[in-house]
mmCIF file of the C-alpha atoms, coordinates in Angstrom:
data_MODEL
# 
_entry.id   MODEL 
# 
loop_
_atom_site.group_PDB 
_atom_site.id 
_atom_site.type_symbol 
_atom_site.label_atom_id 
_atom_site.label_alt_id 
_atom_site.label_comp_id 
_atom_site.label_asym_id 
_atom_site.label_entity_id 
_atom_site.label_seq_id 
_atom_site.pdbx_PDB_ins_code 
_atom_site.Cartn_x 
_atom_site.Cartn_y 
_atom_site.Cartn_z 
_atom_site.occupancy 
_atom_site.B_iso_or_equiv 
_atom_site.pdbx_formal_charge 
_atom_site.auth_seq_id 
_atom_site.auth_comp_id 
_atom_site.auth_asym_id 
_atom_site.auth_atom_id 
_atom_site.pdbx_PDB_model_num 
ATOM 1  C CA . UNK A 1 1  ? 0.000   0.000  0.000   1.00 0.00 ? 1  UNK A CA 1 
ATOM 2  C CA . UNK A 1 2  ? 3.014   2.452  0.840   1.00 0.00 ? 2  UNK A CA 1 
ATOM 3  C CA . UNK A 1 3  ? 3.795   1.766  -2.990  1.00 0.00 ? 3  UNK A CA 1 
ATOM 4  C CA . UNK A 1 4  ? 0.399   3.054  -4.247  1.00 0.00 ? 4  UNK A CA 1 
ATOM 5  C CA . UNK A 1 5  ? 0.736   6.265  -1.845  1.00 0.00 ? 5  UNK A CA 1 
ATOM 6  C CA . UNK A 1 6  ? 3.918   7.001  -3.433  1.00 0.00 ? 6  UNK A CA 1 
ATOM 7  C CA . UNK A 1 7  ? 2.614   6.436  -7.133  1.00 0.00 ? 7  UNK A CA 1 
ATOM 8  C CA . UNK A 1 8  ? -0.283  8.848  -6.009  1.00 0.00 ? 8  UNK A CA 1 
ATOM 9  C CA . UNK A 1 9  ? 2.177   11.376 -4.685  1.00 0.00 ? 9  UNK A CA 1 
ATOM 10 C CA . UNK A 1 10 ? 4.423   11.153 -8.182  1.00 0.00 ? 10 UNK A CA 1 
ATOM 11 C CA . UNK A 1 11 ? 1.518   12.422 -9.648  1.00 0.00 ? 11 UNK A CA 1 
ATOM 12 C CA . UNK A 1 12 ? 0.288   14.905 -7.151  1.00 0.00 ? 12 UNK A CA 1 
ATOM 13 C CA . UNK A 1 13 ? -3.040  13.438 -5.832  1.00 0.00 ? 13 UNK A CA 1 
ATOM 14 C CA . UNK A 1 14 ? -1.831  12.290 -2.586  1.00 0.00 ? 14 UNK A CA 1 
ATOM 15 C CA . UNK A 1 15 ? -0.249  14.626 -0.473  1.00 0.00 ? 15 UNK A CA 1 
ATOM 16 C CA . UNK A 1 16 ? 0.986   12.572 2.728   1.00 0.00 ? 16 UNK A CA 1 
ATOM 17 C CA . UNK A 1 17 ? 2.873   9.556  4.600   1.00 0.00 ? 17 UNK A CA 1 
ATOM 18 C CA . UNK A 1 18 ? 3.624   6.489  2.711   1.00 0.00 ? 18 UNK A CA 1 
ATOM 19 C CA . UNK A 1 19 ? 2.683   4.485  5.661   1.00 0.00 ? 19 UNK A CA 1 
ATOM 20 C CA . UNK A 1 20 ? 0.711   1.711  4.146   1.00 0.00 ? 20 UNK A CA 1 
ATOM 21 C CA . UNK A 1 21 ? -2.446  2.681  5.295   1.00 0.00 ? 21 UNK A CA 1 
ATOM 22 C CA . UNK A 1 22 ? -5.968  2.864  2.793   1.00 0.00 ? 22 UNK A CA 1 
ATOM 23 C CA . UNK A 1 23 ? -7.318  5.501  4.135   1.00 0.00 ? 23 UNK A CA 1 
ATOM 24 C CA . UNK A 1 24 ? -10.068 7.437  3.112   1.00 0.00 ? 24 UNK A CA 1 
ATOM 25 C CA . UNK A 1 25 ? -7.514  10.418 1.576   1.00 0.00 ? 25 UNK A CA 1 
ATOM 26 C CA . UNK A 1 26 ? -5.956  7.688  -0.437  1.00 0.00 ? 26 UNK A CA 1 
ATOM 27 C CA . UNK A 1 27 ? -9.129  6.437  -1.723  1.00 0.00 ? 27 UNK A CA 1 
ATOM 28 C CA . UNK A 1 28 ? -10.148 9.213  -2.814  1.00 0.00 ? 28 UNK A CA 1 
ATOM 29 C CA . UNK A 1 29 ? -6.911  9.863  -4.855  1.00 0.00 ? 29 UNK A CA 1 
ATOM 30 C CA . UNK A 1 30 ? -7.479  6.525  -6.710  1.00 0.00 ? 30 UNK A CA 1 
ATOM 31 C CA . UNK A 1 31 ? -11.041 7.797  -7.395  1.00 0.00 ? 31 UNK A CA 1 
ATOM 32 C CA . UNK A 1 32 ? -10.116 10.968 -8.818  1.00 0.00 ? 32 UNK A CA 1 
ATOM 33 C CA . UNK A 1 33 ? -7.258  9.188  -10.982 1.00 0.00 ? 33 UNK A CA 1 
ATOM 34 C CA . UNK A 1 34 ? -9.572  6.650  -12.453 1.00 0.00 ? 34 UNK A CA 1 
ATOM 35 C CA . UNK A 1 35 ? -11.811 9.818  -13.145 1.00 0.00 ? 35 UNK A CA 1 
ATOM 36 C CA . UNK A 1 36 ? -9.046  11.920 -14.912 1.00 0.00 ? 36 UNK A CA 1 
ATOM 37 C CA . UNK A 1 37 ? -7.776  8.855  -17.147 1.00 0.00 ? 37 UNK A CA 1 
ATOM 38 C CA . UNK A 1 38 ? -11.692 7.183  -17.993 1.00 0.00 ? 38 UNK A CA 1 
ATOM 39 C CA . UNK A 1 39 ? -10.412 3.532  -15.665 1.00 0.00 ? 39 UNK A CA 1 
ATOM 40 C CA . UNK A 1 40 ? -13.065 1.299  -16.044 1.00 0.00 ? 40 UNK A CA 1 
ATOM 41 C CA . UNK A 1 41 ? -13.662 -2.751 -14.885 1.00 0.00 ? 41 UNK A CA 1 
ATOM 42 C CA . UNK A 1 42 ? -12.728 -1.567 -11.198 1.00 0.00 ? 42 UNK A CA 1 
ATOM 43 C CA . UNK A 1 43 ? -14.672 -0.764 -8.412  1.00 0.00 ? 43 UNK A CA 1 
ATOM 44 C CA . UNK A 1 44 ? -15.298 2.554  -7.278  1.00 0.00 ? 44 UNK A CA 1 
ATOM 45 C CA . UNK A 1 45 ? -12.329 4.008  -5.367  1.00 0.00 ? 45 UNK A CA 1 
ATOM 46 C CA . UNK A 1 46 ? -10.791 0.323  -6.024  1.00 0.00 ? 46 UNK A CA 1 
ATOM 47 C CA . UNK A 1 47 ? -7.179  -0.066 -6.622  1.00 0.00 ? 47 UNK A CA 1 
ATOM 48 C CA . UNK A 1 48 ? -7.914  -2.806 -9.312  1.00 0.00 ? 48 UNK A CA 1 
ATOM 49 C CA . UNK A 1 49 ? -6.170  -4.148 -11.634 1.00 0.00 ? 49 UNK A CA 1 
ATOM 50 C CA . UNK A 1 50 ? -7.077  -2.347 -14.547 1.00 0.00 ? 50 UNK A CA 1 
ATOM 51 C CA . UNK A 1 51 ? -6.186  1.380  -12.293 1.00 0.00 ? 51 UNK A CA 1 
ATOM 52 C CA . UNK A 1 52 ? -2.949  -0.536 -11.349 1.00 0.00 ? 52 UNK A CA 1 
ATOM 53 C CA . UNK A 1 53 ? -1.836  -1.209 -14.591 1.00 0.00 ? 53 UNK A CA 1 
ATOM 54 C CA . UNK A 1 54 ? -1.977  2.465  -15.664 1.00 0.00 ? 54 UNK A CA 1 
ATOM 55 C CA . UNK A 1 55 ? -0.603  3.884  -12.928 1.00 0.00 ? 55 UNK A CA 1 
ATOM 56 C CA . UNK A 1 56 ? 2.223   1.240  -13.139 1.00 0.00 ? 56 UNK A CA 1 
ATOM 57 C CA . UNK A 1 57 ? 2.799   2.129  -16.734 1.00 0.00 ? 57 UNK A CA 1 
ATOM 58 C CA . UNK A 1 58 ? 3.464   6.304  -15.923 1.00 0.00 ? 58 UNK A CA 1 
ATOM 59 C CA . UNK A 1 59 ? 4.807   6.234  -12.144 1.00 0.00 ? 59 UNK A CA 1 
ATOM 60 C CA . UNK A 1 60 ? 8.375   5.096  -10.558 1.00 0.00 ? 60 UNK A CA 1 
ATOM 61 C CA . UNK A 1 61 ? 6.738   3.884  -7.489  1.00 0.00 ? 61 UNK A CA 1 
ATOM 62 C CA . UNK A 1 62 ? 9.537   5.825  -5.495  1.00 0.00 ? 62 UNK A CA 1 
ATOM 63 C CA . UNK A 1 63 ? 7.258   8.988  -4.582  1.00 0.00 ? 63 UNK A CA 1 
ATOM 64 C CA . UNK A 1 64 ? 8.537   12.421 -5.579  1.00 0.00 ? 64 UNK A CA 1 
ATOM 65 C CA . UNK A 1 65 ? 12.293  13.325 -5.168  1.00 0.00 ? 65 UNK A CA 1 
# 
């Protein structure tokens, strides 16, 4: 989970620890990313594996420098 919170943060929708947890901030973020790029196949506010796939395919997963 502290992967996806730094994948978020590489792309500036989640602004906070990398600490593993799902919380409802990082929810959100996945939300709003699966809104800006059209996701579909996942559940709402999901990290599924078509949202993981395209965040995979544009982030580092080492969080902003």
């Amino acid at each position: 989970m502290a992967e996806l919170q730094r994948r978020l943060e590489e792309i500036r929708l989640f602004h906070g620890r990398d600490d593993g947890d799902f919380t409802s901030q990082v929810e959100h973020a996945v939300s709003v990313y699966r809104s800006y790029k059209s996701i579909e196949g996942d559940p709402s506010g999901v990290h599924g594996p078509n949202t993981r796939r395209a965040l995979e395919a544009e982030t580092t997963g080492r969080g902003r420098s």
